[in-house]
KEKELUM-799420 format. One record per residue (C-alpha): residue in one letter; x, y, z. Coordinates in steps of 0.05 Angstrom, whole numbers, plus 5000, padded with zeros to 4 digits. Layout:
REM residues N
aXYZ...
END
This chain:
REM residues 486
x279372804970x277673144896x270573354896x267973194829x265373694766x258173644798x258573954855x258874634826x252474484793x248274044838x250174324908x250875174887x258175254883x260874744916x277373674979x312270395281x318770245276x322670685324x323071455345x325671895289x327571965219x334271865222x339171575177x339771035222x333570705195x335170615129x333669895110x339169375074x337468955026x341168335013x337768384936x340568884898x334968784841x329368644887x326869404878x329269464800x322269554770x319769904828x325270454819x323170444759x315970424760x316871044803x320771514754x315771324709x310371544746x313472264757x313972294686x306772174683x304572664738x305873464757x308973134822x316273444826x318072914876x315572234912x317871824970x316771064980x317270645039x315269845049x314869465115x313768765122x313768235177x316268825229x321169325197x322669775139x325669365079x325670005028x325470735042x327671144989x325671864954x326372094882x325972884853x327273474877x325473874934x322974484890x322174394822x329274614775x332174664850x337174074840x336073934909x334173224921x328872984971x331172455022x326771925059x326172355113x322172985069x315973195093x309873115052x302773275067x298872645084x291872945064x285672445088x289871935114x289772385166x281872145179x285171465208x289571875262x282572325288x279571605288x285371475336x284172025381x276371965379x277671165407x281171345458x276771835481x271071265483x275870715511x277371275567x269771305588x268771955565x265671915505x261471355473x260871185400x252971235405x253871905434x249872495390x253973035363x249473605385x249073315459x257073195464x258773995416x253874405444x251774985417x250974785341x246875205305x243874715254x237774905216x230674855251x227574495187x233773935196x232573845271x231273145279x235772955236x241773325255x240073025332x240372435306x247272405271x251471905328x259771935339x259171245298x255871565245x261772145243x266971615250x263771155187x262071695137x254171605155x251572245177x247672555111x253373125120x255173495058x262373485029x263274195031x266574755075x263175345049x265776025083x270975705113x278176075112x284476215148x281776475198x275475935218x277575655278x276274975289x270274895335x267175615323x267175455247x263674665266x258774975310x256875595270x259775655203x258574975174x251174785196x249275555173x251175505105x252374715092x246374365091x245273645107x243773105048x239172625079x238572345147x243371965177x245171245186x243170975121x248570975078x255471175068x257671775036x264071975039x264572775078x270173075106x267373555156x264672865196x272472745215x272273545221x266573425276x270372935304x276673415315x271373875348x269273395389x276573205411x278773895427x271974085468x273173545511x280373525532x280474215528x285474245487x287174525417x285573925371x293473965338x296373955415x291673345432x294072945374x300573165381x300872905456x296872425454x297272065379x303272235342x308472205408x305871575428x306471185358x313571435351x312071855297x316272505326x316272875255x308672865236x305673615248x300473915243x302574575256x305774855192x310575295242x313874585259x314774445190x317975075179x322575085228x323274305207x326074515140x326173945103x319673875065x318373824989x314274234944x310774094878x304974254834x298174544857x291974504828x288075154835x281575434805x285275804754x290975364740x295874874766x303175194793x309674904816x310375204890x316375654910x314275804979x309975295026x305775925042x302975974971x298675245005x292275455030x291475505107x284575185127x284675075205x277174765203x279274235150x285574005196x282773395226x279873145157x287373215129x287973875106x295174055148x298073395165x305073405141x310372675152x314972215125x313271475086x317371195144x313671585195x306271425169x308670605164x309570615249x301270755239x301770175197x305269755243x300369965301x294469755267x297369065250x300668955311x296969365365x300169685420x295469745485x299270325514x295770725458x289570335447x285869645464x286669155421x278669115414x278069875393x284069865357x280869285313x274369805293x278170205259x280069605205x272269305222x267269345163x263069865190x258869995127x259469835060x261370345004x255070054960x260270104897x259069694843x256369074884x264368954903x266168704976x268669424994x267669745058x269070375108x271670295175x272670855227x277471315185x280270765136x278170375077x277369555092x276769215026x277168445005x280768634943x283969174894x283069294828x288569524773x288569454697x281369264697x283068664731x280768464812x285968184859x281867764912x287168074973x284468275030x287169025040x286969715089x287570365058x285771115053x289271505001x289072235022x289072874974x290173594990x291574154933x298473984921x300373314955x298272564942x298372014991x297471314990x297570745046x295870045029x295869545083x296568725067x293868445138x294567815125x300767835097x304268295143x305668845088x304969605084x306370125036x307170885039x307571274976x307272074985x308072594927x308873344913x302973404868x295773454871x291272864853x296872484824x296471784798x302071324827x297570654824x302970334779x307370454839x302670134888x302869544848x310169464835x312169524911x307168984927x309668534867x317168744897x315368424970x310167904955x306267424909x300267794891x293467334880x293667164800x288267744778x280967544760x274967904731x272468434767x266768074812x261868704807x254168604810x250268704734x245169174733x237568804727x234069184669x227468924695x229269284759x229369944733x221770054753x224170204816x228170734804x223271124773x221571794796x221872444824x227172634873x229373234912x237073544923x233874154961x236374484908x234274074841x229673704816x231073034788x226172614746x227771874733x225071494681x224770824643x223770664570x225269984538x230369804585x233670494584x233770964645x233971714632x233972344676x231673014668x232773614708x228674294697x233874694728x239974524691x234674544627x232675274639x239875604651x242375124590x246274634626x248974134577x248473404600x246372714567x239172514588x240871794586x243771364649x249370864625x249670224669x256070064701x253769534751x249069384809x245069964826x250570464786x251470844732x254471404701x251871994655x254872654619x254773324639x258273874623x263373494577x265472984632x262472384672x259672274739x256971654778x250271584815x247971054860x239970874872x238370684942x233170354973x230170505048x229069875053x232769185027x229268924967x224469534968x223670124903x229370694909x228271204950x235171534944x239771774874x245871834917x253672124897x258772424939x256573134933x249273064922x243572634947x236972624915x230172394957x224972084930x218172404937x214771964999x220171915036
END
């Protein structure tokens, strides 16, 4: 997922319903204006993005009811995309190595309050982090709890997956804070996980999941290996984002190769159609592949996301929410999902349980915006909820006391205080090399808010150690401040 403008600045330079594809499987529909405005919504949404292409596919109540793919394969190609295009899947890839890491644990050889350094050995994590990183639990990896940072720094095309997990990362990627306190979202804990998967079977993590994931869910054209989607030939590509500029793709080589990122999402390439048999799985179970009792962790409210005050949760390798918002408005349905992001793809799944409905959107363009979409396939196969007010928590003014103080990145300093009602920050570091950014915290609700820096906006959360207690965390994605005391 798209690491945000502050990580440059805060952390030092720091993202089944049958066999096959086949033609087969495309759905009838007895309505030829059921999927009008979704059609649509769709081409508008291209317009609206750098994507070059997108693909769509709904299930509901146990088969595929819409599958169908608009654009081009390359952009000014004039060669269309099918249903059956490959797309990279990006983090939705996190719910698959959630997968793999169950079965290990419903196979008896691994448990879910197993440590990471006792079940990798041989990870060379600082001294001054010792306890901590010894503490960090496979249900801590799996939930997005383990104080890891969001970053994969000296990682290339040529990091190998465990070497890079047991050397590279805990050398020059520190951890936040100690695990099992909060969630924060970090893609090398599904990268540990992968680790973990291929140490123990002995087998490279993209053979494993291959074998043992992607065969048994019926979904025969998801890769990982980007020499199957090669020799596949029918995949799309779009617009990438890079640090110099966005560009539309030629050649799928021009996509970065990151073999330490795979399990995360980085390299996972499939179909709508394909990703919906995941979708079907998790609905419908299928104990050949998993127990019905793990299967139902992975859609469990593990921890919640602290955002806003809203009923919004992490599982193990998927979101479990109890509503959606869109247009400023909340939708009280209870809903799966993980969107997933890589440079130059953009992937959405969004699961109704309780109504028996899933939706697969993919793109060919980085950190795209097909939300509209989303919405109009839902509103083309169900009733939505009429929309209400967003249901998020107010911030207490007369709270702010406890927010108050000084607090540690390992790398910054960051002051917090309060003056009539008002909470402002200041940071010595960004003031000496002239970092521009707005003193003052805006509220957005609960424990939230946002401030300026650099000409854009980014959210911080304050956490307390205990319930009820004074803050002793200023947390975001890519940065977690401690409190002095704790």
């Amino acid at each position: 997922m798209k690491n945000l403008l502050i990580i440059g600045l805060l952390i030092g330079g720091l993202s089944a319903c049958g066999n096959s594809d086949s033609k087969s499987e495309t759905p009838t529909v007895s309505d030829p204006n059921q999927f009008l405005t979704l059609r649509e919504t769709i081409e508008d949404d291209l317009e609206q993005n750098n994507a070059v292409a997108a693909s769509v596919a709904i299930y509901k109540e146990g088969e595929i009811i819409f599958a169908e793919a608009f654009g081009e394969k390359i952009k000014d190609s004039g060669v269309a995309i099918t249903p059956d295009t490959l797309f990279q899947l990006g983090s939705t890839t996190k719910m698959f190595t959630g997968l793999a890491t169950l079965q290990l644990i419903q196979q008896g050889v691994l448990s879910k309050d197993d440590k990471l350094v006792n079940t990798l050995p041989n990870i060379q994590y600082p001294s001054v982090q010792a306890q901590t990183w010894q503490d960090i639990s496979i249900h801590h990896l799996l939930s997005n709890q383990s104080g890891l940072s969001d970053s994969y720094i000296d990682s290339d095309s040529n990091s190998s997956l465990v070497d890079y997990m047991t050397t590279g990362y805990p050398q020059y990627n520190r951890q936040m804070n100690p695990p099992g306190i909060f969630y924060n979202y970090s893609n090398p804990n599904f990268s540990y996980l992968g680790a973990i998967v291929e140490h123990l079977t002995q087998t490279p993590y993209v053979e494993h999941m291959q074998q043992s994931v992607f065969e048994p869910l019926g979904m025969s054209r998801t890769w990982l290996d980007r020499s199957m989607v090669i020799a596949d030939g029918d995949y799309a590509l779009g617009y990438q984002e890079g640090d110099e500029g966005g560009i539309f793709m030629t050649d799928i080589n021009q996509i970065p190769l990151l073999p330490a990122t795979s399990p995360a999402g980085a390299e996972t390439w499939s179909t709508p159609k394909q990703q919906l048999k995941m979708a079907e799985f998790l609905l419908e179970g299928n104990t050949d592949i998993l127990s019905d009792d793990w299967r139902k962790e992975i859609t469990s409210a593990q921890i919640s996301q602290e955002f806003l005050g809203l009923p919004k949760y992490y599982g193990y390798g998927m979101f479990v929410e109890e509503g959606f918002e869109h247009n400023e408005e909340w939708y009280q349905e209870k809903i799966w999902q993980h969107g997933g992001n890589t440079t130059a793809y953009t992937n959405l799944l969004w699961i109704l349980p309780e109504k028996k409905i899933a939706i697969s959107i993919m793109s060919s363009g980085g950190f795209d915006d097909f939300s509209s979409s989303m919405i109009a396939a839902l509103e083309s196969v169900t009733e939505l909820v009429s929309p209400q007010e967003t249901p998020v928590i107010p911030t207490e003014p007369n709270e702010y006391y406890k927010h108050e103080g000084t607090y540690s990145t390992g790398e910054l300093i960051v002051s917090v205080s309060e003056e009539d009602n008002e909470l402002y920050i200041t940071i010595p570091e960004f003031d000496a090399e002239n970092v521009p950014y707005e003193p003052k915290l805006v509220p957005l609700a609960d424990k939230s808010f946002y401030f300026v820096i650099n000409d854009g906006v980014d959210m911080v959360t304050f956490l307390p150690h205990h319930d009820g207690g004074e803050s002793a965390y200023i947390v975001n994605r890519n940065f977690v401040g401690i409190k002095d005391g704790y």
